[in-house]
C-alpha positions as CSV (number, residue, x, y, z in Angstrom):
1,X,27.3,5.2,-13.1
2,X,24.5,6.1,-15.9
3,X,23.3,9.7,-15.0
4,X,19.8,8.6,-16.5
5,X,19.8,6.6,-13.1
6,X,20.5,9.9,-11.1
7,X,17.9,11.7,-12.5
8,X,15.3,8.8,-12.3
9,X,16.2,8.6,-8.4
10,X,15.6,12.3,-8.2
11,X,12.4,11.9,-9.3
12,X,11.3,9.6,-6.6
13,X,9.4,11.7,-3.9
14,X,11.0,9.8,-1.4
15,X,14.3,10.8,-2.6
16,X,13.7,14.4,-3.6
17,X,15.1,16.0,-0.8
18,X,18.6,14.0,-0.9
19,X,21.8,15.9,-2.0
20,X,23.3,15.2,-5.0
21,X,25.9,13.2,-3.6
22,X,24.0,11.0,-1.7
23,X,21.6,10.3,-5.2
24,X,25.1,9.7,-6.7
25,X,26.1,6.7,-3.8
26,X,22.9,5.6,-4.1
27,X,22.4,5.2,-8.2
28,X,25.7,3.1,-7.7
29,X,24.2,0.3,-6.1
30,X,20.5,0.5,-7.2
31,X,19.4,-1.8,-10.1
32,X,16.3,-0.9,-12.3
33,X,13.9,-3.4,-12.4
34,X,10.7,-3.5,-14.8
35,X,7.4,-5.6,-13.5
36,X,4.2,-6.5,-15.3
37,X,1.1,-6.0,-13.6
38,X,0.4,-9.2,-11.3
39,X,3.9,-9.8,-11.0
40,X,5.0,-11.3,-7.5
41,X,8.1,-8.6,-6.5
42,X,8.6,-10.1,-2.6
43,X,7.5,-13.4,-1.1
44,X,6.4,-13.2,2.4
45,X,8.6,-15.6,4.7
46,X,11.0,-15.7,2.2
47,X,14.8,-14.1,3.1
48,X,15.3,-10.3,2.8
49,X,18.0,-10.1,-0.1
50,X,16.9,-6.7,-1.5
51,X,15.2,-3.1,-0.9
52,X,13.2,-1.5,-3.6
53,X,11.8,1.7,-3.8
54,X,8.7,2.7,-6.4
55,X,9.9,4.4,-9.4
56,X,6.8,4.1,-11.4
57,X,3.2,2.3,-11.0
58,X,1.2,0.8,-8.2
59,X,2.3,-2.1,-5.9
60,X,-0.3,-3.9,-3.0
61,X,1.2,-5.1,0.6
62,X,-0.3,-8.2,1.7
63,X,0.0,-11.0,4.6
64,X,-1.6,-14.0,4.3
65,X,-3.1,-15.8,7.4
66,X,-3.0,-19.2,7.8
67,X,-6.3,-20.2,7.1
68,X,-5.1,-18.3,3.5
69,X,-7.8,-15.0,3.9
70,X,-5.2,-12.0,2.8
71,X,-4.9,-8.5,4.6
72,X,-4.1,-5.7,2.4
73,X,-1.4,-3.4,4.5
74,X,-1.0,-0.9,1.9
75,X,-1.4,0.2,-1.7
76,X,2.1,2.1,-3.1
77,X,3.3,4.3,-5.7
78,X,6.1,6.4,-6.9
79,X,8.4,6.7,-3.8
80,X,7.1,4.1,-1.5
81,X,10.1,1.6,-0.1
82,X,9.6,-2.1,0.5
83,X,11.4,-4.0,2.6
84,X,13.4,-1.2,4.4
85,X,12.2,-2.9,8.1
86,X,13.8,-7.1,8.1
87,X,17.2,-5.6,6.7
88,X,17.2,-4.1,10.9
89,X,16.0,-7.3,12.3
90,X,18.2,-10.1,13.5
91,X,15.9,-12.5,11.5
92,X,15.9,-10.9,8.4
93,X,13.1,-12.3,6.4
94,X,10.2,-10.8,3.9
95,X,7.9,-9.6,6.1
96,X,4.6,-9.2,3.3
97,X,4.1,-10.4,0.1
98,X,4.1,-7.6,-2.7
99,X,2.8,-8.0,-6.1
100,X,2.5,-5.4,-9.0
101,X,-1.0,-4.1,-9.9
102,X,0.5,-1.8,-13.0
103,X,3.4,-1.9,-14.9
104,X,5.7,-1.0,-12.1
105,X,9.2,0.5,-12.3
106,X,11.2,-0.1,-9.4
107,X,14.8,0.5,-8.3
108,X,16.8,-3.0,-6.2
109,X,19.7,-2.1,-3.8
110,X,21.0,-5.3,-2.2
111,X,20.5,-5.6,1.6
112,X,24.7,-5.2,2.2
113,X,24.5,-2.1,0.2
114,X,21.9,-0.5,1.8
115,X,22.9,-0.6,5.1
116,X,26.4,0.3,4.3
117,X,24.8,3.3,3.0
118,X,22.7,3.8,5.4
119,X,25.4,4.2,8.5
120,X,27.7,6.4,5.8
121,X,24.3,8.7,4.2
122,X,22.6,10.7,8.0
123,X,20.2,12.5,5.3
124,X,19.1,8.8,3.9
125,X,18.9,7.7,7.2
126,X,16.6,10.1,8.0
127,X,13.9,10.1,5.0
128,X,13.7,6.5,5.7
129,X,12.6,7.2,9.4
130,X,10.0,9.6,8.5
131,X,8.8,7.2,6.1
132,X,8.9,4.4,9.1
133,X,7.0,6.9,10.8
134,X,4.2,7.4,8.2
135,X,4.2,3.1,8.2
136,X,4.0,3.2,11.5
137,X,0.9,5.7,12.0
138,X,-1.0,3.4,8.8
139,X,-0.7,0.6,10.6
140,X,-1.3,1.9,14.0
141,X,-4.7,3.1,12.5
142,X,-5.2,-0.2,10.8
143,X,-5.2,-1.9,13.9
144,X,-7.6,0.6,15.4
145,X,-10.2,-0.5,12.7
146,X,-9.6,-4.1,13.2
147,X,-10.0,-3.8,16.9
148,X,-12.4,-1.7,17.9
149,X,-14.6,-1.6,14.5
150,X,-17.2,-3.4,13.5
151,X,-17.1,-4.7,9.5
152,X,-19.8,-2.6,8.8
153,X,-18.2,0.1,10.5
154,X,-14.8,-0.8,8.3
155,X,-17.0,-1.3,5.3
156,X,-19.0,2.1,5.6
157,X,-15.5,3.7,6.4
158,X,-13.9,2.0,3.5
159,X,-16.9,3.1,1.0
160,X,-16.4,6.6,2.0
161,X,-13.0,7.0,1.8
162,X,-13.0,5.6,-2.1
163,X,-15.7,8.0,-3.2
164,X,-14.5,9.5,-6.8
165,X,-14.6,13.4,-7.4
166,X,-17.6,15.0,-9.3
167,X,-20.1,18.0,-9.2
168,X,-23.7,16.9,-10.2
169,X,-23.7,13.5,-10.2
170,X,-24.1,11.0,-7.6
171,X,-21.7,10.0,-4.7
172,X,-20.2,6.7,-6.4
173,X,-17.2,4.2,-5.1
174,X,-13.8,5.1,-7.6
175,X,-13.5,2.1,-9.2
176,X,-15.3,-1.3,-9.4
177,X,-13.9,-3.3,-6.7
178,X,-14.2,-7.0,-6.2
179,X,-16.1,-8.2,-3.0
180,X,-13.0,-10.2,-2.3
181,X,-10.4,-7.2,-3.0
182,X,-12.7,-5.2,-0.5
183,X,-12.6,-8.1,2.3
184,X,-8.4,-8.0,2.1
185,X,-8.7,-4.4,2.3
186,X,-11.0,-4.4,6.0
187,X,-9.9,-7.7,7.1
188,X,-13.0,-10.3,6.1
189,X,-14.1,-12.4,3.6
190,X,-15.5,-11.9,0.3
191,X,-19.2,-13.6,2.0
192,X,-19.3,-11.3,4.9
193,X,-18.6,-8.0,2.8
194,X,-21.3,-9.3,0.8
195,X,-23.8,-9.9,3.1
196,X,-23.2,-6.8,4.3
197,X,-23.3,-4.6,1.1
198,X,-26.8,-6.4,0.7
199,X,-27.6,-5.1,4.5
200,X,-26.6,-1.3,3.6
201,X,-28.4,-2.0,0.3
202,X,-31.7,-3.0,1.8
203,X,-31.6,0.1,4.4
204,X,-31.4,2.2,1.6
205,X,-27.2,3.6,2.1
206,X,-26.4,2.9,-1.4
207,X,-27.1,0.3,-4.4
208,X,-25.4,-1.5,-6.7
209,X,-25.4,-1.0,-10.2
210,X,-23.2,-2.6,-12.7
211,X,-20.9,-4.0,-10.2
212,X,-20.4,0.0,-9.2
213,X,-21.7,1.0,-6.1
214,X,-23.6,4.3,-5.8
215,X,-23.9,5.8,-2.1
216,X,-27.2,7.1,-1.8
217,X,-26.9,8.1,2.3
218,X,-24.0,10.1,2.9
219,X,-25.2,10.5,6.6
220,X,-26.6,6.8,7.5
221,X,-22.9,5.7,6.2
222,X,-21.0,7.8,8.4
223,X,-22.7,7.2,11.0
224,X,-22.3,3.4,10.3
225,X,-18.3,4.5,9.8
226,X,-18.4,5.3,14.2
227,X,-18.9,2.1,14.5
């Protein structure tokens, strides 16, 4: 066992709280893996050979409907786990694609391994259930939005939850998002968020400049967001 992969695992929020032995059971089993940014990591539908957990870099969550319109379940960094729910099911299968968005470092533990280790590891055991538990409020809340919110509401709630930090200067979106990366992340399409950012635009909530959108009505949004 290479120490380097102790010390790695240690570094892993997820694992940070593990004793040393149970790091040690677990860097026995785990395989590094490196993956370039738009690198496919797990194929939805496909059979559920592996768990990884996020060493370094940023991973996205999707499902794809069957008209082919994507919904993004999550974004992940340094300590997320994939894959830790089909190894539990009887039809153990890839539950969401995931695909690198960064250089991402992750560490593989075969599905045999990990459950052995689970049943023999009660502190494991129990980091992964708190993290089923944060899952399981995400998605509980994603399904809120897609229920009982409208897509401007999703869009105006989306907007203001990407605002980027900064005294003295205008309220802007983070980064420059795609119309269609913005549709996977409320559940639409690329037209509809569109035709909506032109709505929000025309009642003066924000504008775009530069393919960076600039929030000009904190107030009219959030209002919009109730929605």
């Amino acid at each position: 066992m290479d120490d380097r992969t102790v010390q790695a695992l240690r570094r892993v929020p997820l694992f940070s709280s593990l004793p040393e032995r149970v790091l040690r059971r677990l860097a026995e089993v785990a395989v590094r893996r490196v993956y370039e940014p738009g690198a496919v990591v797990i194929v939805e539908g496909e059979p559920c050979q592996q768990v990884y957990f996020v060493a370094e870099g940023q991973v996205r969550v999707t499902r794809t409907a069957s008209d082919g319109r994507e919904q993004v379940l999550a974004r992940l960094g340094p300590g997320g786990a994939l894959n830790v729910v089909p190894p539990f099911l009887p039809r153990k299968v890839n539950h969401a694609t995931v695909q690198a968005l960064t250089q991402v470092v992750l560490y593989a533990v075969a599905v045999p391994d990990f459950l052995h280790l689970v049943n023999e590891c009660p502190e494991l055991a129990r980091v992964l259930l708190d993290d089923f538990a944060r899952r399981l409020d995400h998605l509980s809340r994603l399904v809120e939005d897609l229920s009982l919110r409208t897509v401007r509401g999703r869009l105006a709630r989306f907007l203001l939850e990407h605002v980027e930090e900064g005294k003295g200067k205008p309220e802007a979106v983070s980064r420059r998002w795609t119309q269609e990366e913005i549709a996977a992340q409320i559940g639409t399409v690329r037209e509809v968020v569109g035709r909506t950012l032109r709505a929000f635009a025309r009642a003066g909530l924000l504008k775009v400049e530069r393919h960076r959108i600039v929030l000009l009505d904190r107030e009219g949004l959030e209002e919009e967001a109730g929605r």
